[in-house]
FIDRENMI-458808 format. One record per residue (C-alpha): residue in three letters; x, y, z. Coordinates in steps of 0.05 Angstrom, whole numbers, padded with zeros to 5 digits, always signed. Layout:
alaXYZ;...
//
This chain:
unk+01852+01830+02378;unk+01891+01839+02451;unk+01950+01900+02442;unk+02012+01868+02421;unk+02070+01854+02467;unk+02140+01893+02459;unk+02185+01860+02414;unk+02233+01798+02460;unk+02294+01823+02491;unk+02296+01894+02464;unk+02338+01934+02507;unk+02319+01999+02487;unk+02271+02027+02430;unk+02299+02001+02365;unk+02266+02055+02317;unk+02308+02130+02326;unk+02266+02185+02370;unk+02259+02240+02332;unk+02323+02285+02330;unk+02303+02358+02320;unk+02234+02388+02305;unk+02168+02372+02282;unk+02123+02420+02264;unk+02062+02391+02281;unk+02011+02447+02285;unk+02033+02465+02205;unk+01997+02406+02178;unk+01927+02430+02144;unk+01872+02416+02175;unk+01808+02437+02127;unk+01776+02376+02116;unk+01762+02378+02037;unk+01842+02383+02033;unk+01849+02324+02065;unk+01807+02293+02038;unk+01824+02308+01962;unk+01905+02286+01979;unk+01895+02229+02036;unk+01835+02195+02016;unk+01866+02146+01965;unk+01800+02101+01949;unk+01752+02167+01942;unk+01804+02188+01889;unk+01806+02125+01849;unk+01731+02112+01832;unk+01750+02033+01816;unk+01794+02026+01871;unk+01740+01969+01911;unk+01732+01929+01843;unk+01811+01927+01844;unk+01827+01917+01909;unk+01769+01847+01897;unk+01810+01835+01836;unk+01873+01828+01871;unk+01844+01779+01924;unk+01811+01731+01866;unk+01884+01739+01833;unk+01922+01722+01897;unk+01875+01656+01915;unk+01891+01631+01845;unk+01970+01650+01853;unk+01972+01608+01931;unk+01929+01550+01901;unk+01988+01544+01843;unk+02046+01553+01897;unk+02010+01503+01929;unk+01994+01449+01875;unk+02070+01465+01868;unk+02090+01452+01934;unk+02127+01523+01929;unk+02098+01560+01991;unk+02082+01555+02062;unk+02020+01592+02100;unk+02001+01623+02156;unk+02074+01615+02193;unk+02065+01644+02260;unk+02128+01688+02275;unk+02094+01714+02349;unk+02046+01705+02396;unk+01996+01751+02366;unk+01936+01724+02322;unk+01962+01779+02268;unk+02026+01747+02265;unk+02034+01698+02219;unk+02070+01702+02145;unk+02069+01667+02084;unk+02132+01645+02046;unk+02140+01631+01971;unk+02203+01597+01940;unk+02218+01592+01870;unk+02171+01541+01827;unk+02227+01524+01781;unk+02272+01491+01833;unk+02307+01422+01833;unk+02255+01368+01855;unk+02306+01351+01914;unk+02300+01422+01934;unk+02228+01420+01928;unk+02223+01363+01973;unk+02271+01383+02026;unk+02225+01465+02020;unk+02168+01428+02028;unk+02194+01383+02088;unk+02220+01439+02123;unk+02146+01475+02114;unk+02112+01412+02141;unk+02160+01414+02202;unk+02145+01490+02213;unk+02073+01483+02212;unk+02078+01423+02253;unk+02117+01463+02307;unk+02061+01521+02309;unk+02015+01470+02332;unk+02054+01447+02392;unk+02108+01393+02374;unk+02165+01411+02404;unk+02207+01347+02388;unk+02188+01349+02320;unk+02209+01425+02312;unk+02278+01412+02343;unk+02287+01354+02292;unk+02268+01401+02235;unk+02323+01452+02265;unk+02372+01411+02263;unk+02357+01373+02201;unk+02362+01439+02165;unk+02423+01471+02182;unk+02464+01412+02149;unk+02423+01442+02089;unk+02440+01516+02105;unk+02499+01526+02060;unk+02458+01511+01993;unk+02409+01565+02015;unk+02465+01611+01998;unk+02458+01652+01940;unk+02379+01655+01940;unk+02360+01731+01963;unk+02298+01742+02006;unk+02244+01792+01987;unk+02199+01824+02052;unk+02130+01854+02016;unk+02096+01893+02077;unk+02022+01908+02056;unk+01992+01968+02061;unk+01920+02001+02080;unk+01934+02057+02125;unk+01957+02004+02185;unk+01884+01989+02188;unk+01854+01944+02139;unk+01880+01901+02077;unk+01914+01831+02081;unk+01971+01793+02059;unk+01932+01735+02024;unk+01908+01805+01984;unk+01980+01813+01950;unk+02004+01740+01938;unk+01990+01763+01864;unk+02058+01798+01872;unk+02101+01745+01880;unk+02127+01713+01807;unk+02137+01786+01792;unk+02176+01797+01850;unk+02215+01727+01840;unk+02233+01742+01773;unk+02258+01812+01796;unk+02314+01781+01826;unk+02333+01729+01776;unk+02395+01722+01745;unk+02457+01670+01724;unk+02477+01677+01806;unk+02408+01685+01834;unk+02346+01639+01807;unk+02296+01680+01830;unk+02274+01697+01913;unk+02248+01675+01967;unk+02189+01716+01990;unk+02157+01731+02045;unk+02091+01768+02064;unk+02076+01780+02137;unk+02013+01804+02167;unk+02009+01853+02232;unk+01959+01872+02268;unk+01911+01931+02244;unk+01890+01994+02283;unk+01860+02008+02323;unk+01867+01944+02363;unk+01935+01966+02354;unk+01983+02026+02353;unk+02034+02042+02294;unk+02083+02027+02346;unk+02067+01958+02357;unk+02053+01948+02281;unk+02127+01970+02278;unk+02152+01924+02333;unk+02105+01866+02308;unk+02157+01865+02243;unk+02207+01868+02278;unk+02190+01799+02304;unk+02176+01779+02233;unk+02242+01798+02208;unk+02279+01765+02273;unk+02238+01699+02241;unk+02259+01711+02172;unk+02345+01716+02198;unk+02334+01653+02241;unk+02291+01610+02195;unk+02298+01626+02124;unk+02343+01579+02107;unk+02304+01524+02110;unk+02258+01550+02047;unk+02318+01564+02008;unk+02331+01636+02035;unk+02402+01674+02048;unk+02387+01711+02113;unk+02438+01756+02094;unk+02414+01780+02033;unk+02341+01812+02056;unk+02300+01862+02026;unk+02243+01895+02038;unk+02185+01923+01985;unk+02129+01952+02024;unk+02068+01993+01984;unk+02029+02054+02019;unk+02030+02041+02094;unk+02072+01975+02076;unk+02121+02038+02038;unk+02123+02070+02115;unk+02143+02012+02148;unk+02197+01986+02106;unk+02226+02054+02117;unk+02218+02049+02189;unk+02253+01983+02187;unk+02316+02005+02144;unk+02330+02048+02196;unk+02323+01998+02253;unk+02371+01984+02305;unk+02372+01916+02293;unk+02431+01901+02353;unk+02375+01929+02401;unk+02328+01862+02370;unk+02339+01792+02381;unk+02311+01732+02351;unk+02262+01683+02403;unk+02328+01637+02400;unk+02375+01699+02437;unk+02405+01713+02372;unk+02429+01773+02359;unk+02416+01804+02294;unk+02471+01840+02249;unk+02476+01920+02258;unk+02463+01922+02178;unk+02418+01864+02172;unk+02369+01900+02129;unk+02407+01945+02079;unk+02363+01964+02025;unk+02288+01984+02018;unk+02247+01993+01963;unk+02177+02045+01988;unk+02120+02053+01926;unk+02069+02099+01950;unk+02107+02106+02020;unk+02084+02156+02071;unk+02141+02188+02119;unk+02109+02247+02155;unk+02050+02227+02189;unk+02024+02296+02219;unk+01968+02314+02168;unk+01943+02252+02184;unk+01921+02272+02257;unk+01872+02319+02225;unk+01836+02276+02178;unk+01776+02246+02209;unk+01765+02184+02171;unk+01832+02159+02191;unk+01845+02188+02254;unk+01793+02155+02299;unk+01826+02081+02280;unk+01901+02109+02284;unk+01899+02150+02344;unk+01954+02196+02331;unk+01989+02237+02384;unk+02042+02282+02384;unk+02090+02230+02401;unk+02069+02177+02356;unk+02075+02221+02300;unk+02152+02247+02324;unk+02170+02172+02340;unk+02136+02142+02269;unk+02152+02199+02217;unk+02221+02170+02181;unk+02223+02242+02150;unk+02246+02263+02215;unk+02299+02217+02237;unk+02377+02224+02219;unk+02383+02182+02149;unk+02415+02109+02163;unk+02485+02093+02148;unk+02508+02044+02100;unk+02440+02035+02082;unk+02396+02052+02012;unk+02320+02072+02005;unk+02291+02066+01938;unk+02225+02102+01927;unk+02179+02107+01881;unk+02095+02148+01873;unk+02055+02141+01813;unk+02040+02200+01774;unk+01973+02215+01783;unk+01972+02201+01865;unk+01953+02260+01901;unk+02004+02322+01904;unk+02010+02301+01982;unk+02045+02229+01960;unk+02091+02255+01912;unk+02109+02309+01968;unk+02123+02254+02013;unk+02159+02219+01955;unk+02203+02281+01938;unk+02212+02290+02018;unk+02254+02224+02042;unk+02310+02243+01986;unk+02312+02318+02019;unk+02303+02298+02093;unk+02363+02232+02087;unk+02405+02260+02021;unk+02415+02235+01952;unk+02473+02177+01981;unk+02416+02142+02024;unk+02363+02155+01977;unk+02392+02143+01903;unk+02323+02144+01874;unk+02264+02177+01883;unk+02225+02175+01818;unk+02150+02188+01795;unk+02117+02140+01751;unk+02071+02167+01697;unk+02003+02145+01683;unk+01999+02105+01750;unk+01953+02125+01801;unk+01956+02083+01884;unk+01924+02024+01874;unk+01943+02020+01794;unk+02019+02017+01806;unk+02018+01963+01860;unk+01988+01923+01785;unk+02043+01952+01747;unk+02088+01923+01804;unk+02051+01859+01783;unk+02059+01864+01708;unk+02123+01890+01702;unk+02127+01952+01685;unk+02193+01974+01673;unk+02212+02031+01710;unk+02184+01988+01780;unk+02227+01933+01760;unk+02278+01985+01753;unk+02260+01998+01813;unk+02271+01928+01847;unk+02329+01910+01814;unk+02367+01961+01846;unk+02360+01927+01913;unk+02412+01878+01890;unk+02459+01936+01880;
//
């Protein structure tokens, strides 16, 4: 897969350069440490068998979305092959709705392949449809998988959970949407970083035609997926712009919600059976380790590590509330009984404390 391109019409880098001091040369290095508190699947003994489980249980969740006509696939939001999302609406919607969602997802699919005059029709048809998209929040789920493996077709099992997280008498439920990047080490965390970027630029300039409030966006992201929805909280969105020119709003993305997140990304230059797909320097680590930036304004980070993770993850856990303060980073709690891959199913099944966890980005 060819190295992505920079993000269109960014002025100027829109993640913060690290401010201050990393102390790179502290990370451990021995090998059996790493190893014991990096190397989540050699931990979790089951971890393949779930990982299967969850692709079985997201094929069966897309073909009811689809028999529902409640989702569109493969969206491209760049140029990249790795760029494409999916989007899933609400089942229990109006039928007009469900018609018009479905139109709209026709038309966007139709405009990937090259119709020009049939995307501009689509544009314009929707925006008379705009204001009823108010009120219906949008949901980002960034995968994880270390940046280098994993899919988003493996984590449509999430998404009724992540609906219903959001439903109530003035909300019935949100749109979400799960974009793939490319994976290192065709790529950098840099460009991963840039690539959603692109995807959230799509997400504030087409939303509304599947029902979604563009200013009322999300984002959940698990492991890696935790890392980048940090990264993106603390965008500088007025440096992005949409393929359209648009500017997008300083605070468009104002809340975050990071299970299993990692923020500090020097111990993994040492570690040998990630290292050789990320590629880790010095200054990818500075630019990419959230730990190390000044904390957002006006701006919330929810976090959450299971309980029996590795010491390493609930360091990085307990880290983001010490490094941006209690005010940006309200929670930071540790879920018993819930190891890295078994609390991305709890996320599934509703377990309360995650959907604790979720609810809070409607705060």
């Amino acid at each position: 897969m060819p190295k992505s391109s920079p993000a269109p019409s960014v002025s100027h880098p829109p993640f913060h350069e690290l401010m201050g001091q990393l102390a790179i040369g502290d990370a451990p290095t021995h090998l059996g440490w790493l190893k014991a508190n990096y190397d989540n699947r050699a931990q979790v003994p089951t971890a393949l068998t779930q990982l299967a489980d969850w692709a079985k249980q997201s094929e069966r969740m897309r073909q009811n979305y689809t028999a529902s006509q409640s989702c569109a696939l493969d969206l491209a939001y760049g140029p990249d092959a790795g760029e494409r999302l999916d989007v899933f609406w609400p089942q229990a919607v109006t039928s007009a709705d469900a018609v018009q969602a479905a139109g709209a997802a026709s038309a966007a699919q139709t405009a990937q392949a090259g119709d020009a005059a049939t995307a501009t029709k689509a544009t314009q048809g929707s925006k008379k449809n705009k204001a009823a998209a108010k009120g219906r929040r949008v949901v980002v789920f960034i995968h994880g998988g270390y940046w280098r493996g994993l899919d988003k077709a493996d984590h449509s099992f999430l998404v009724p959970s992540l609906q219903r997280s959001f439903s109530d008498k003035a909300h019935k439920g949100a749109v979400v949407v799960m974009p793939n990047y490319a994976l290192c080490p065709s790529v950098e965390i840099d460009d991963i970083a840039l690539q959603l970027t692109r995807a959230m630029a799509w997400v504030y300039e087409h939303i509304h035609r599947y029902g979604g409030d563009a200013t009322e966006v999300s984002v959940v992201g698990h492991s890696a997926g935790g890392h980048l929805a940090t990264m993106l909280l603390a965008c500088n969105w007025q440096a992005v712009h949409t393929p359209a020119g648009v500017a997008l709003p300083k605070h468009f993305v104002r809340r975050a919600l990071s299970v299993s997140g990692l923020y500090d990304l020097a111990p993994l230059q040492h570690a040998p059976f990630i290292q050789q797909d990320l590629r880790l320097t010095d200054k990818t680590i500075a630019r990419c380790s959230p730990a190390y930036w000044p904390a957002p304004n006006k701006r919330r980070l929810y976090t959450v590590v299971g309980g029996d993770e590795t010491s390493e993850f609930v360091r990085h856990n307990t880290m983001m509330r010490k490094a941006w303060g209690r005010s940006v980073v309200p929670m930071a709690d540790v879920v018993a009984g819930l190891n890295h891959f078994s609390i991305v199913e709890a996320l599934a099944s509703g377990h309360p404390k995650l959907m604790k966890a979720l609810r809070k980005l409607k705060d």
